[in-house]
MDAnalysis code that builds the backbone (N, CA, C; Angstrom):
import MDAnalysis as mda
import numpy as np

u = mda.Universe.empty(714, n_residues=238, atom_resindex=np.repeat(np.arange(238), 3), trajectory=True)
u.add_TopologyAttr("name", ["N", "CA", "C"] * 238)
u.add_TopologyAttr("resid", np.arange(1, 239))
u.add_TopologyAttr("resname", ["UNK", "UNK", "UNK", "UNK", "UNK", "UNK", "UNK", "UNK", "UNK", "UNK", "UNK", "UNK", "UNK", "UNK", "UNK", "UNK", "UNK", "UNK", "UNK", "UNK", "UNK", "UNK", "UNK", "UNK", "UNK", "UNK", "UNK", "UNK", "UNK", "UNK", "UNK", "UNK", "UNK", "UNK", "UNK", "UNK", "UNK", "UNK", "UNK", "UNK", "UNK", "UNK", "UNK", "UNK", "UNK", "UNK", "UNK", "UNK", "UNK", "UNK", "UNK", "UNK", "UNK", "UNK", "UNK", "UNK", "UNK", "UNK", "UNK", "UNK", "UNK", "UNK", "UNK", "UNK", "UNK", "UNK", "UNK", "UNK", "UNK", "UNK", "UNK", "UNK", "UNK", "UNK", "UNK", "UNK", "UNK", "UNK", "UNK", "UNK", "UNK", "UNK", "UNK", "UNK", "UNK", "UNK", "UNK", "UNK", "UNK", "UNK", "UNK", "UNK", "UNK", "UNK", "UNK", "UNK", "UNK", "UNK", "UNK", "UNK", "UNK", "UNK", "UNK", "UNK", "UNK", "UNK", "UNK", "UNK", "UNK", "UNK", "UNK", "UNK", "UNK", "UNK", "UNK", "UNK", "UNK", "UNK", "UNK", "UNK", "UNK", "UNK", "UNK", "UNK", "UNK", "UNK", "UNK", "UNK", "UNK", "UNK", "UNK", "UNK", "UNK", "UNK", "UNK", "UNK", "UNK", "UNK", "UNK", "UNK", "UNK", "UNK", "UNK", "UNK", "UNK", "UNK", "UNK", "UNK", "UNK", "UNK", "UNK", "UNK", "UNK", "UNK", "UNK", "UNK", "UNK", "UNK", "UNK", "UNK", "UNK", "UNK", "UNK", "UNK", "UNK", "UNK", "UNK", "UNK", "UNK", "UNK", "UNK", "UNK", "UNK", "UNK", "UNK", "UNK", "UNK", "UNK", "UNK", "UNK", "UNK", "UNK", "UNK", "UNK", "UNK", "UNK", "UNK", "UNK", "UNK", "UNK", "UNK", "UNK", "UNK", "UNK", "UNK", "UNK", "UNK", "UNK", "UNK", "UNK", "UNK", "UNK", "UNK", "UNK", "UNK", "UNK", "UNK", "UNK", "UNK", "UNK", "UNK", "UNK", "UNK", "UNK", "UNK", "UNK", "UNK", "UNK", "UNK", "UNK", "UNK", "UNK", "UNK", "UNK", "UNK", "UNK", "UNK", "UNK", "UNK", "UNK", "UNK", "UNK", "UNK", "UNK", "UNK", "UNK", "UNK", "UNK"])
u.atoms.positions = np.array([
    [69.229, 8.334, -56.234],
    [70.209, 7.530, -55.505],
    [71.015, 8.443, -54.583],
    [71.118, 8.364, -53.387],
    [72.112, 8.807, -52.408],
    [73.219, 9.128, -52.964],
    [74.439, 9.994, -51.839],
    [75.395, 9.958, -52.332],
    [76.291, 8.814, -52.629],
    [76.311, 8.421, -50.825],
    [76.785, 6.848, -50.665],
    [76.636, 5.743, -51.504],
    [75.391, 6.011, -51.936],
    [75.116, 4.828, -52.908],
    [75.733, 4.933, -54.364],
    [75.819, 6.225, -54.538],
    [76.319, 6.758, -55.858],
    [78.143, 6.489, -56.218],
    [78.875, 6.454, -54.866],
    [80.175, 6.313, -53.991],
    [80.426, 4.570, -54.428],
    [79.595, 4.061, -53.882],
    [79.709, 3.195, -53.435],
    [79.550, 2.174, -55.074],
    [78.755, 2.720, -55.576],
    [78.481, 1.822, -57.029],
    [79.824, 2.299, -58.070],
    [80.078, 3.510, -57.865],
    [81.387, 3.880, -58.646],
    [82.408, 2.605, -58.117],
    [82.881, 2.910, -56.878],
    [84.216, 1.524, -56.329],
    [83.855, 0.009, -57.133],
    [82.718, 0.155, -56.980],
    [82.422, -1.698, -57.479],
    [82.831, -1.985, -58.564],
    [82.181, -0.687, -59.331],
    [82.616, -0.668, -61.190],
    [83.969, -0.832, -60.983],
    [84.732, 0.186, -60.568],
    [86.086, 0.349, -60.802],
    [86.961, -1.081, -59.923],
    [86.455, -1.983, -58.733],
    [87.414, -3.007, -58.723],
    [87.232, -3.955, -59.559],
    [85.878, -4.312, -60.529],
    [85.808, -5.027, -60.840],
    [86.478, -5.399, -62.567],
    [86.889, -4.205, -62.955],
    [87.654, -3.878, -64.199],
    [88.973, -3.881, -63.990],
    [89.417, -3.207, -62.741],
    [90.968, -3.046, -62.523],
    [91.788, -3.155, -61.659],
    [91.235, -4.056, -59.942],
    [91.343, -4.045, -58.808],
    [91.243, -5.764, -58.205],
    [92.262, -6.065, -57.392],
    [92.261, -7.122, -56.386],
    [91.512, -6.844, -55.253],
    [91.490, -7.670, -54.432],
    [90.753, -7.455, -52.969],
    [91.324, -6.635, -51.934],
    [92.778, -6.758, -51.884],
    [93.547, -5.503, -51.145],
    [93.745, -4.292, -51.905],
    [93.592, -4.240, -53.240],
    [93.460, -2.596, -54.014],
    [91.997, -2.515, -53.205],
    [91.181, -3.256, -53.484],
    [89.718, -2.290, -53.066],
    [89.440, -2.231, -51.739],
    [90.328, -3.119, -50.854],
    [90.173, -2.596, -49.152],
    [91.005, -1.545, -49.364],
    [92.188, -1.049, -49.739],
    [92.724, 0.133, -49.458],
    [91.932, 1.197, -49.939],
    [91.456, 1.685, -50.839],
    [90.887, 2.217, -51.554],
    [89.480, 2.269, -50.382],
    [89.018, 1.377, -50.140],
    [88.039, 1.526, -49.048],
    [88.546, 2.344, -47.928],
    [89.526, 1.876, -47.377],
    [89.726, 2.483, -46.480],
    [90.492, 3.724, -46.295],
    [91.140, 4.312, -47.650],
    [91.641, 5.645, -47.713],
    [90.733, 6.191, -47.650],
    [89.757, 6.078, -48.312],
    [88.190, 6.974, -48.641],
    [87.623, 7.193, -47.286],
    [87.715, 6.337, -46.392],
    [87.512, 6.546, -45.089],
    [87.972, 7.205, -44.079],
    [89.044, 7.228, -44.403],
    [89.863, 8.428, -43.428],
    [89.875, 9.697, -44.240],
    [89.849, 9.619, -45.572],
    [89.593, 11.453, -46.161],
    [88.065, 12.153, -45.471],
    [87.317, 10.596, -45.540],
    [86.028, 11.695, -44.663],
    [86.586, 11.791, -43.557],
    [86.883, 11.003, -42.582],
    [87.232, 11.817, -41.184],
    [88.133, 12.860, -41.134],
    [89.350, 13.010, -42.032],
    [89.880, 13.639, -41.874],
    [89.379, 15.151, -42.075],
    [88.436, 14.895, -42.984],
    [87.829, 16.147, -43.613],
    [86.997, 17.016, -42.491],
    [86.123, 15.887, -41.545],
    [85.690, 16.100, -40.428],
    [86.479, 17.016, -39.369],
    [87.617, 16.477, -38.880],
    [88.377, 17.085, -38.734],
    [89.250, 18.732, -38.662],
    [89.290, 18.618, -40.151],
    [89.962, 19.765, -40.870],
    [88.592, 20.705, -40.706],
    [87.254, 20.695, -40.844],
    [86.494, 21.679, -40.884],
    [86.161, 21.828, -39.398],
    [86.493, 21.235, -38.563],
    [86.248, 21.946, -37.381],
    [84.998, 21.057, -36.357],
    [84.645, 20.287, -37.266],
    [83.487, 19.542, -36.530],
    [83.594, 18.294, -35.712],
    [84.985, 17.720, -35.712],
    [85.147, 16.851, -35.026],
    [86.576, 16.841, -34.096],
    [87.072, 16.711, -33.033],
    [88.003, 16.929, -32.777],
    [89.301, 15.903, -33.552],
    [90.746, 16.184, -33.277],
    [91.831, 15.152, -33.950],
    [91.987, 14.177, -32.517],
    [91.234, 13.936, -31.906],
    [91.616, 13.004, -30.961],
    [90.285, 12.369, -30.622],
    [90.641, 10.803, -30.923],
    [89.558, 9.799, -31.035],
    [89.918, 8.721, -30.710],
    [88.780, 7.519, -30.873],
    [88.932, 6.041, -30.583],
    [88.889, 5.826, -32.035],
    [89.318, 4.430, -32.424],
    [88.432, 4.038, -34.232],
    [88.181, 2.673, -33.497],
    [86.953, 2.357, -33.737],
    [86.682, 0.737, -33.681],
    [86.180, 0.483, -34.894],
    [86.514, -0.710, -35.292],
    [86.538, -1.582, -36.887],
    [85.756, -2.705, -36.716],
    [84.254, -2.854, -36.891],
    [83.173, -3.660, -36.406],
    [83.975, -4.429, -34.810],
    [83.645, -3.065, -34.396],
    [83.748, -3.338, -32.243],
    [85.114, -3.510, -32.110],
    [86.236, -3.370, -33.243],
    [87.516, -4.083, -32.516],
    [88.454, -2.385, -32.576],
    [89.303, -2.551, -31.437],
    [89.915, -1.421, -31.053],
    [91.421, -1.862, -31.898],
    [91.768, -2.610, -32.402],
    [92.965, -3.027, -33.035],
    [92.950, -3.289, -34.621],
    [91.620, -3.184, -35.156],
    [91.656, -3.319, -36.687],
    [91.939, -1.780, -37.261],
    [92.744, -2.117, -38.670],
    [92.682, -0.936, -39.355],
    [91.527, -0.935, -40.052],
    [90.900, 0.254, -40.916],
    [90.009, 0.594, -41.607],
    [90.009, -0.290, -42.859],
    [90.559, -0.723, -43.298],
    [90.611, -1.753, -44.480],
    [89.990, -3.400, -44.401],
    [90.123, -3.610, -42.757],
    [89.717, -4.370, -42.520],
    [88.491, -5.410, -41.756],
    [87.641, -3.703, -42.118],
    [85.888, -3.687, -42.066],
    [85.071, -4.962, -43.131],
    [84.336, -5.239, -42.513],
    [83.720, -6.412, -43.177],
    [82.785, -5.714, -44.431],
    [82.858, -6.194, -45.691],
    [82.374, -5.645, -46.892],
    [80.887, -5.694, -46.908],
    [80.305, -6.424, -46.291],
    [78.907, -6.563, -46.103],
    [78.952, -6.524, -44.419],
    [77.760, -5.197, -44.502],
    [77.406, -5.162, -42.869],
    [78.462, -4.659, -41.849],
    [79.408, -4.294, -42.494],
    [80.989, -3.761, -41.400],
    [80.724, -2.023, -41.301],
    [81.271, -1.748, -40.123],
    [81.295, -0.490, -39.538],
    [82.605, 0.228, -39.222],
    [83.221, 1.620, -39.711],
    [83.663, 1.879, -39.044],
    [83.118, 2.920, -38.035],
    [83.743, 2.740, -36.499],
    [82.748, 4.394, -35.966],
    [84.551, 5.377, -35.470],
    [83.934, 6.330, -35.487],
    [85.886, 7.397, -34.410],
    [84.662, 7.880, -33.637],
    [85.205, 7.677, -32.652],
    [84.694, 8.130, -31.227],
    [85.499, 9.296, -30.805],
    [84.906, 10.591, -30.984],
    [86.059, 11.797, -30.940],
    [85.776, 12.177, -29.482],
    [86.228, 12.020, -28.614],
    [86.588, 12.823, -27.147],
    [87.223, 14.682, -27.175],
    [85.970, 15.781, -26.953],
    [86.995, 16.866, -26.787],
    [87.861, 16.757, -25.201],
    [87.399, 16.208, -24.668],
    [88.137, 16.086, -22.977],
    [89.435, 15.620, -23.325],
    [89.710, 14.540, -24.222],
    [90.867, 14.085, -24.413],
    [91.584, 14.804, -25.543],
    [90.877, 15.903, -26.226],
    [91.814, 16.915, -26.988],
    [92.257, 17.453, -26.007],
    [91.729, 18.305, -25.269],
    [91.716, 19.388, -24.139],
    [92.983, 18.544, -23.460],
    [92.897, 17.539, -22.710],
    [93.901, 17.097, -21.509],
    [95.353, 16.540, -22.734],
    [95.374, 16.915, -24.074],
    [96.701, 16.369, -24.668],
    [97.297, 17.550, -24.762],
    [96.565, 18.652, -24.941],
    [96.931, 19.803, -25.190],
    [97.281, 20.668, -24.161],
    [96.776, 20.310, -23.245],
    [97.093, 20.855, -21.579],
    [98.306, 20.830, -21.621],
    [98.358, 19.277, -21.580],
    [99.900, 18.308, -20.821],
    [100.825, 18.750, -21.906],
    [100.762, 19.032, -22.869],
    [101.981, 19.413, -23.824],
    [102.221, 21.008, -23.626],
    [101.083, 21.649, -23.251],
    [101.000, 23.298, -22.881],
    [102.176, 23.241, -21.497],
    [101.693, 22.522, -20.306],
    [102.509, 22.869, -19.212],
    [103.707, 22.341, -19.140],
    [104.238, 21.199, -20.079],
    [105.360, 20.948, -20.144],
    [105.967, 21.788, -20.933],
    [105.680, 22.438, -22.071],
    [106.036, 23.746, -22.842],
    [106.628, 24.895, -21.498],
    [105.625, 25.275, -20.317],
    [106.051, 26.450, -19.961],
    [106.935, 25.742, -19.077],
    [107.616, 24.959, -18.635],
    [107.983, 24.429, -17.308],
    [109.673, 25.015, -17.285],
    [109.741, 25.218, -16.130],
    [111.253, 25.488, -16.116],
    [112.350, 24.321, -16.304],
    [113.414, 24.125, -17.163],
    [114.405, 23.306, -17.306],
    [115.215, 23.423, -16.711],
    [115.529, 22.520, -15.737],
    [117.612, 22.207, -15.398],
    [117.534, 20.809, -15.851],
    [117.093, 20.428, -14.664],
    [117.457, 18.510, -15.098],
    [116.617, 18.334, -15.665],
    [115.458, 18.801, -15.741],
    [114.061, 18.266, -16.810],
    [113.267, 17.128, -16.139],
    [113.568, 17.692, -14.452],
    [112.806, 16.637, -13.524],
    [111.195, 16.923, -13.633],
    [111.389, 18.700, -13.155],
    [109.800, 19.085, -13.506],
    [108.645, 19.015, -14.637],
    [109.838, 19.139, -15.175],
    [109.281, 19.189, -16.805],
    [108.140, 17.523, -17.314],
    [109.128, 16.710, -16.656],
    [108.280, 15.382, -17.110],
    [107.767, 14.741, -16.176],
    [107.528, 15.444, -15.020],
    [106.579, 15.253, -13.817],
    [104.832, 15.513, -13.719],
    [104.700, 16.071, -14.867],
    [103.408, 16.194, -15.358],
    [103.232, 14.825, -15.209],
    [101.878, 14.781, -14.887],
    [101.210, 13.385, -14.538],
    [99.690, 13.786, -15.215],
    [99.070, 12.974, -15.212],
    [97.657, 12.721, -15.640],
    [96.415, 11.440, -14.604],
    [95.580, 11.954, -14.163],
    [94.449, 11.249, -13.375],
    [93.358, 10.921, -13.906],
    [92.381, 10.456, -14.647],
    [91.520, 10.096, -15.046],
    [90.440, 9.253, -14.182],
    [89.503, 10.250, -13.472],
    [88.496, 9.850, -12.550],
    [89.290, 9.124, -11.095],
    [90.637, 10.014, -10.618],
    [91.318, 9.686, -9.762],
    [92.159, 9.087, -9.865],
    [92.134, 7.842, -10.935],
    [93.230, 6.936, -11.223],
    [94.247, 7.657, -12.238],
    [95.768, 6.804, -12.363],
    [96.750, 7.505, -12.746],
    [96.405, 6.857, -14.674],
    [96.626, 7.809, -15.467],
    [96.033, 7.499, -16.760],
    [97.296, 6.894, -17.512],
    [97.512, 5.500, -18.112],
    [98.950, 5.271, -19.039],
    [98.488, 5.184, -20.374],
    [97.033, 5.059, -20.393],
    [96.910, 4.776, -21.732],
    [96.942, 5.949, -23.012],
    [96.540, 5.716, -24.198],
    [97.082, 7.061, -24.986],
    [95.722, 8.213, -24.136],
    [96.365, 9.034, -24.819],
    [95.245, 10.359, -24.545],
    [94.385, 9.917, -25.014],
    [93.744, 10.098, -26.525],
    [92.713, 9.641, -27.624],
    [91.448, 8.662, -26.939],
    [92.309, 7.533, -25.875],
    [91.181, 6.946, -25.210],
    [90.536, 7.603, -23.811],
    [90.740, 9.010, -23.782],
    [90.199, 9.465, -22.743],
    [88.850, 9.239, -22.643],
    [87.714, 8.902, -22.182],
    [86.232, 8.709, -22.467],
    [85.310, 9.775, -22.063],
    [84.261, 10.171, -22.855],
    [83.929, 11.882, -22.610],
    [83.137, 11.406, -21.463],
    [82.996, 12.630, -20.837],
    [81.913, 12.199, -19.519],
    [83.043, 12.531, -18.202],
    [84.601, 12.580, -18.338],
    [85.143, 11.766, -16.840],
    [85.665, 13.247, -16.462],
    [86.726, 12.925, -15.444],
    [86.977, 14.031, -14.862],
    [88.967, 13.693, -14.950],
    [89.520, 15.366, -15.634],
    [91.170, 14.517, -15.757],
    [91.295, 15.714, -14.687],
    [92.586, 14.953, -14.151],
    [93.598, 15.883, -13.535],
    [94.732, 16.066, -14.208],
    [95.551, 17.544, -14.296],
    [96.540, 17.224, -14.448],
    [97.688, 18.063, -14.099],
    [98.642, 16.970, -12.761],
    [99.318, 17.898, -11.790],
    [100.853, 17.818, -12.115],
    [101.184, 18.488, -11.334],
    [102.917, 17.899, -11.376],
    [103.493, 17.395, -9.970],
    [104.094, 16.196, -9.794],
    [104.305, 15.768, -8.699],
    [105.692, 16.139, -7.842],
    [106.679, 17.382, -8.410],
    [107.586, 17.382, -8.142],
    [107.250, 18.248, -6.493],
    [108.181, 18.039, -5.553],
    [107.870, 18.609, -3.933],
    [107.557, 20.290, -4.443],
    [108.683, 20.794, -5.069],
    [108.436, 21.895, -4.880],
    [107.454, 22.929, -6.515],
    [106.685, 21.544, -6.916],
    [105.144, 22.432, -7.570],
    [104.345, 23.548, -7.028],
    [104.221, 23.504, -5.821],
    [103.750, 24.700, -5.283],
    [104.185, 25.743, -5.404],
    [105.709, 25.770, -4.908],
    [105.929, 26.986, -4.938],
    [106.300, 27.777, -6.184],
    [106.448, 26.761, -7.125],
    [106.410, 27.524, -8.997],
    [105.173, 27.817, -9.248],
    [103.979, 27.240, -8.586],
    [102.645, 27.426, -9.144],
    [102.568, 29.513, -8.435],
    [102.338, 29.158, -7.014],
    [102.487, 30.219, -6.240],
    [103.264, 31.501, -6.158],
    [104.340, 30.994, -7.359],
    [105.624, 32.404, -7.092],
    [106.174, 32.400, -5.656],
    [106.353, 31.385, -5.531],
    [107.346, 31.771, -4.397],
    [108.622, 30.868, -4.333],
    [108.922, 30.794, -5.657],
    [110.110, 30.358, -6.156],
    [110.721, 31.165, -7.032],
    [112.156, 31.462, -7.345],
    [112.048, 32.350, -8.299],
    [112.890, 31.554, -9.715],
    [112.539, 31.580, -10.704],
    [112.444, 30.654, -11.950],
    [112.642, 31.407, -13.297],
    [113.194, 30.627, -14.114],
    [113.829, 31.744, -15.202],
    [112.350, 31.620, -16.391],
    [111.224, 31.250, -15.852],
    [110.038, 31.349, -16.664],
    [109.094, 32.001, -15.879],
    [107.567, 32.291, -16.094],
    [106.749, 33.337, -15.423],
    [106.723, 32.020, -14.650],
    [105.891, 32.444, -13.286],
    [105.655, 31.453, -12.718],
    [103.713, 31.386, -13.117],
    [103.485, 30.722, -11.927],
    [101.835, 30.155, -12.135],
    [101.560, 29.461, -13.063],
    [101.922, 28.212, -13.895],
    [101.907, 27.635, -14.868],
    [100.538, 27.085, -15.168],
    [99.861, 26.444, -13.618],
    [98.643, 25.860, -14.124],
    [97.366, 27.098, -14.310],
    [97.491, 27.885, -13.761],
    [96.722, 28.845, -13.913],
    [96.827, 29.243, -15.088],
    [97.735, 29.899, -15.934],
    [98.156, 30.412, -17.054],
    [97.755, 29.184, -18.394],
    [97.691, 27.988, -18.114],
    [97.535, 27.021, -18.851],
    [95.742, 26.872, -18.347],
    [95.443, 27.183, -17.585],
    [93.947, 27.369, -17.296],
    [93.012, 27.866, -18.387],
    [93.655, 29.439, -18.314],
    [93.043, 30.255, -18.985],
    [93.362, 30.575, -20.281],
    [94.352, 29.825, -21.110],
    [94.262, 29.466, -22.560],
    [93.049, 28.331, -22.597],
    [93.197, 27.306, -22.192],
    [92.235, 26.561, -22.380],
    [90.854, 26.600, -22.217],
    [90.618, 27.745, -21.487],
    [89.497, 28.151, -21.102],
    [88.850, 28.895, -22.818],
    [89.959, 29.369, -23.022],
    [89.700, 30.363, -24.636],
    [89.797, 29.693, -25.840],
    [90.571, 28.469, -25.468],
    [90.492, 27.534, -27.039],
    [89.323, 26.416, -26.830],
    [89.228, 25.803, -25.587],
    [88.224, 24.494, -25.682],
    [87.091, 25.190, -24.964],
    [85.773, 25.610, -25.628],
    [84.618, 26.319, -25.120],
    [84.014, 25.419, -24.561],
    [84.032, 23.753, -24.649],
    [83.154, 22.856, -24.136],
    [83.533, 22.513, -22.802],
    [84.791, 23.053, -22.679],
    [86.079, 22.322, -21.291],
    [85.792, 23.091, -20.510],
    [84.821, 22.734, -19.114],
    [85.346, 23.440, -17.787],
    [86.624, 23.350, -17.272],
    [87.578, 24.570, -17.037],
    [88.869, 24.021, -16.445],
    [88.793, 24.874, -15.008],
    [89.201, 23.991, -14.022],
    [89.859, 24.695, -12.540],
    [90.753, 24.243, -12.675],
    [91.276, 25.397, -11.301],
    [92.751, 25.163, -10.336],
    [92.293, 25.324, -9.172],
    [93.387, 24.145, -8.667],
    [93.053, 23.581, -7.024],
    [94.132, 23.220, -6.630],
    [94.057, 23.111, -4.828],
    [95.048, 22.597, -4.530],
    [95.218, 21.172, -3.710],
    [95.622, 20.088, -4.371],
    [94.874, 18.526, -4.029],
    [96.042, 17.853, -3.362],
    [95.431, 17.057, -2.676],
    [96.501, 15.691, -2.214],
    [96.540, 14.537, -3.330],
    [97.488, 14.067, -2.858],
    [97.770, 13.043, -3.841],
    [98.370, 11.930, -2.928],
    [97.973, 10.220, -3.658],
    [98.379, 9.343, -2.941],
    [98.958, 8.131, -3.661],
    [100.441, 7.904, -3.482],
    [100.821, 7.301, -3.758],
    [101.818, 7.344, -5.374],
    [102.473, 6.809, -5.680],
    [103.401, 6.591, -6.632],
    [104.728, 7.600, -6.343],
    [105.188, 7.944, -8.048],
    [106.946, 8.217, -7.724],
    [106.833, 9.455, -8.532],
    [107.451, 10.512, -8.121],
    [107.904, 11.687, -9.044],
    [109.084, 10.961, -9.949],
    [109.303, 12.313, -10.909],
    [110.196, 11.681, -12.264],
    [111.851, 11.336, -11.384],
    [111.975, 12.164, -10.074],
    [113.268, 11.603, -9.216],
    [113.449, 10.065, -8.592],
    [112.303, 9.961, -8.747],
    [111.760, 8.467, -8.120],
    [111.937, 8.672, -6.262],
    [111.243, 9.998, -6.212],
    [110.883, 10.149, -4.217],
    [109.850, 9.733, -4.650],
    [109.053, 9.547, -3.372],
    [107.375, 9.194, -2.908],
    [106.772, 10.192, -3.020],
    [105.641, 9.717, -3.677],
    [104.011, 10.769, -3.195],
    [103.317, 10.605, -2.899],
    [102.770, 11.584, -1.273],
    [103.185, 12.681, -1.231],
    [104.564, 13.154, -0.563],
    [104.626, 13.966, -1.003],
    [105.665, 14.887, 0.127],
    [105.183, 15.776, 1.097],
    [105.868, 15.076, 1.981],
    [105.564, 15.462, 3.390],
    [106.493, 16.685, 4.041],
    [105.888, 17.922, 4.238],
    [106.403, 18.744, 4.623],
    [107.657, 18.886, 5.926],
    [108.994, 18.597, 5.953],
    [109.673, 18.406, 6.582],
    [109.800, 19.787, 7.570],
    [109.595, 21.209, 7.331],
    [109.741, 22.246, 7.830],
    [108.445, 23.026, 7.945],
    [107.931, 24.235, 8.402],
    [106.791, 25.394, 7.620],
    [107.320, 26.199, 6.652],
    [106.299, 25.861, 5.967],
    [106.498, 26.613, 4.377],
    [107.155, 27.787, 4.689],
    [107.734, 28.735, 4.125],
    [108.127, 29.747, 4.196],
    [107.394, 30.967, 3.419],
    [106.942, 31.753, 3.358],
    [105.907, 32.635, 2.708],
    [107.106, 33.984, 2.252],
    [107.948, 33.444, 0.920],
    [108.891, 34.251, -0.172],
    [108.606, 35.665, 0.224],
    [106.956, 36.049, 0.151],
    [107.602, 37.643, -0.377],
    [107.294, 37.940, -2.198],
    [108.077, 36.726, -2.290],
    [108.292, 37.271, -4.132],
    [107.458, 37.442, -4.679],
    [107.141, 38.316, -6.160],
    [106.066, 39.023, -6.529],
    [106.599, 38.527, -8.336],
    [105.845, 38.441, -9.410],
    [105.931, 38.677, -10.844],
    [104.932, 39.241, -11.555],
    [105.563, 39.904, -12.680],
    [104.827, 40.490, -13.090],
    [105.471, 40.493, -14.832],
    [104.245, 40.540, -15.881],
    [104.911, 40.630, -17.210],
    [105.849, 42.030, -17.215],
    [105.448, 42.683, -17.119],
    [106.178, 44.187, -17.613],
    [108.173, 44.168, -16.222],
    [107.550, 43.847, -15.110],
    [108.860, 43.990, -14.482],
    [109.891, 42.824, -14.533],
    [108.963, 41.504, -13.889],
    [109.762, 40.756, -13.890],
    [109.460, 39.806, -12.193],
    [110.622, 39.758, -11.815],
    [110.421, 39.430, -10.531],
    [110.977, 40.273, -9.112],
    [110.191, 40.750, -8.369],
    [110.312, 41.618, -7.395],
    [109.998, 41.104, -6.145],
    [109.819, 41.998, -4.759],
    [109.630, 41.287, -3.828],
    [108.455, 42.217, -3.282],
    [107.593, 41.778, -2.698],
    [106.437, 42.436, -2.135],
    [107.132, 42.974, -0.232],
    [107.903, 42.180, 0.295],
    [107.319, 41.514, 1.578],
    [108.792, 40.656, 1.802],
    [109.420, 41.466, 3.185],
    [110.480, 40.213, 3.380],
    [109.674, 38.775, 3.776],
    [110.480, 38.068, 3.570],
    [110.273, 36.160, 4.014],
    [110.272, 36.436, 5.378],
    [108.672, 34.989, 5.310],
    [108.548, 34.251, 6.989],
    [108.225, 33.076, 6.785],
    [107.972, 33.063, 8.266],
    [107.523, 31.542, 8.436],
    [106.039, 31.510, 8.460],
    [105.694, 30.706, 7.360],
    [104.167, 30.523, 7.519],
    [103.471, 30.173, 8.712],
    [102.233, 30.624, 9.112],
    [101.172, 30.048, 10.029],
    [100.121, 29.281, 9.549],
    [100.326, 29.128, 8.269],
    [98.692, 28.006, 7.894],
    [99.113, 27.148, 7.864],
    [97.753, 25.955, 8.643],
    [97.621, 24.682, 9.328],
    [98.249, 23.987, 8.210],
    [97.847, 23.966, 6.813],
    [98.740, 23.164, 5.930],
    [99.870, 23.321, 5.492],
    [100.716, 24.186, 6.111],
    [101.918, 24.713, 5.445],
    [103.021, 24.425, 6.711],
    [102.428, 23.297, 7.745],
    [103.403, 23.081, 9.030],
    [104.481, 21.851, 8.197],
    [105.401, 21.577, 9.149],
    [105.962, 20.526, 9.330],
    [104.992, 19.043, 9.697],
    [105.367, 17.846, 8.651],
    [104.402, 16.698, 8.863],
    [102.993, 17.211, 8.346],
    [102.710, 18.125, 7.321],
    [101.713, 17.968, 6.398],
    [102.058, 17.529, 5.554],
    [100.996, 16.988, 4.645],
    [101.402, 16.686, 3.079],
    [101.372, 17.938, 2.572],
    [101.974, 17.792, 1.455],
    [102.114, 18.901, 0.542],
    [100.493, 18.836, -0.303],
    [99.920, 20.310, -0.609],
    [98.790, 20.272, -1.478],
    [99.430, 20.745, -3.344],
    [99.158, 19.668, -4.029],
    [99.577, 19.978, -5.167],
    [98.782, 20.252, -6.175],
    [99.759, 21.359, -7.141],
    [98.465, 22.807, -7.894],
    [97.986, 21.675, -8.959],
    [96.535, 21.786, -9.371],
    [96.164, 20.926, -10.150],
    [95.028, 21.532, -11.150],
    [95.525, 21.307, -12.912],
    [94.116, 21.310, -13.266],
    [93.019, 20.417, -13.389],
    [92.161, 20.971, -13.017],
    [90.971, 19.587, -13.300],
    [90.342, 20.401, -14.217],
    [89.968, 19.152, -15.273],
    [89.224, 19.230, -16.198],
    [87.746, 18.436, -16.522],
    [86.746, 19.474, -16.736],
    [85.483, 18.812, -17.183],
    [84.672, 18.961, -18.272],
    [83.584, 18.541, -18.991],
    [83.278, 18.992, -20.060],
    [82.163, 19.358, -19.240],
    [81.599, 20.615, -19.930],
    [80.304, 21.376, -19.805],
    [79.289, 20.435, -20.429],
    [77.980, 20.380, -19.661],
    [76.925, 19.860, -20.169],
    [75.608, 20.840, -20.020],
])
């Protein structure tokens, strides 16, 4: 006899001596999440998933049909990877008002993502930028900030070392439409030419200057461009 089967004939004995119908759905369904969880805990499945309960995205595990019922967890690493991002770059972000900080946004195959992480679907492509005007120049160092600068980069290349399945880049993208956490428009439209800081960081010094300040000459850095905002995109390796 299988294990399952061996599992499975133990529960019967035991509701039928000492158990109601909701003792033995719970009991069903604790047993069900110790295997996933177990899954989990050893490394083989990620903690970020779907659960459908014969096809339904809203049943709990208890409430699988006793004959012929399924549960499946649909584990997404893309949607580990992009929860862990977005909590990574809001971790390094610089605080005053905590505009930047919760300007992290999320894209999912271009569109803006509200739903939980967990339903990310493997296969897609996330972005994930910050919409505040002046992202660039924290990405770039050419702001000077009481944290390192380059955030998406630096959040790149952890992720690059914890999720082996996750292709991650950095880019620099347009964006169309909606509201930063100030509630301006996006994009932002370059009112002046960028100015090219100079400023330099480094772990051991700090922040220095390479280069007095100018006025930029690249075509995207005029007055009446959009702004290009630093972005990771994320993919899974196949």
């Amino acid at each position: 006899m299988a294990i399952a089967e061996k599992l499975n004939a133990r529960i019967q004995l035991t509701v039928s001596r000492t158990m109601d119908g909701a003792q033995f759905r719970g009991l069903i369904g604790n047993r069900i999440r110790q295997e996933r969880d177990a899954l989990i805990a050893s490394g083989a499945a990620a903690p970020e998933y779907v659960r459908r309960v014969d096809g339904s995205l809203s049943k709990p595990e208890e409430a699988v049909r006793l004959h012929g019922g399924t549960v499946t967890y649909i584990f997404s690493t893309i949607a580990q990877a992009t929860a862990w991002a977005l909590a990574e770059c809001r971790s390094r972000s610089p605080v005053s008002s905590g505009a930047f900080r919760d300007s992290w946004a999320v894209l999912v195959d271009g569109k803006a993502w509200t739903k939980p992480m967990a339903q990310i679907p493997s296969g897609s492509e996330v972005w994930i930028v910050n919409t505040m005007p002046y992202a660039r120049k924290i990405e770039v160092g050419g702001q000077q900030i009481r944290v390192p600068p380059r955030i998406v980069e630096a959040v790149r290349q952890s992720l690059m070392r914890r999720f082996k399945q996750i292709k991650a880049l950095r880019a620099f993208k347009p964006l169309q439409g909606g509201r930063d956490a100030r509630g301006e428009p996006v994009p932002y439209i370059l009112r002046s030419a960028g100015i090219a800081s100079g400023l330099s960081w480094n772990k051991k010094e700090g922040w220095g200057r390479k280069h007095a300040a100018y006025v930029s000459r690249r075509k995207d850095r005029q007055a009446g461009e959009q702004m290009l905002y630093p972005t990771l995109i994320l993919t899974e390796k196949w």
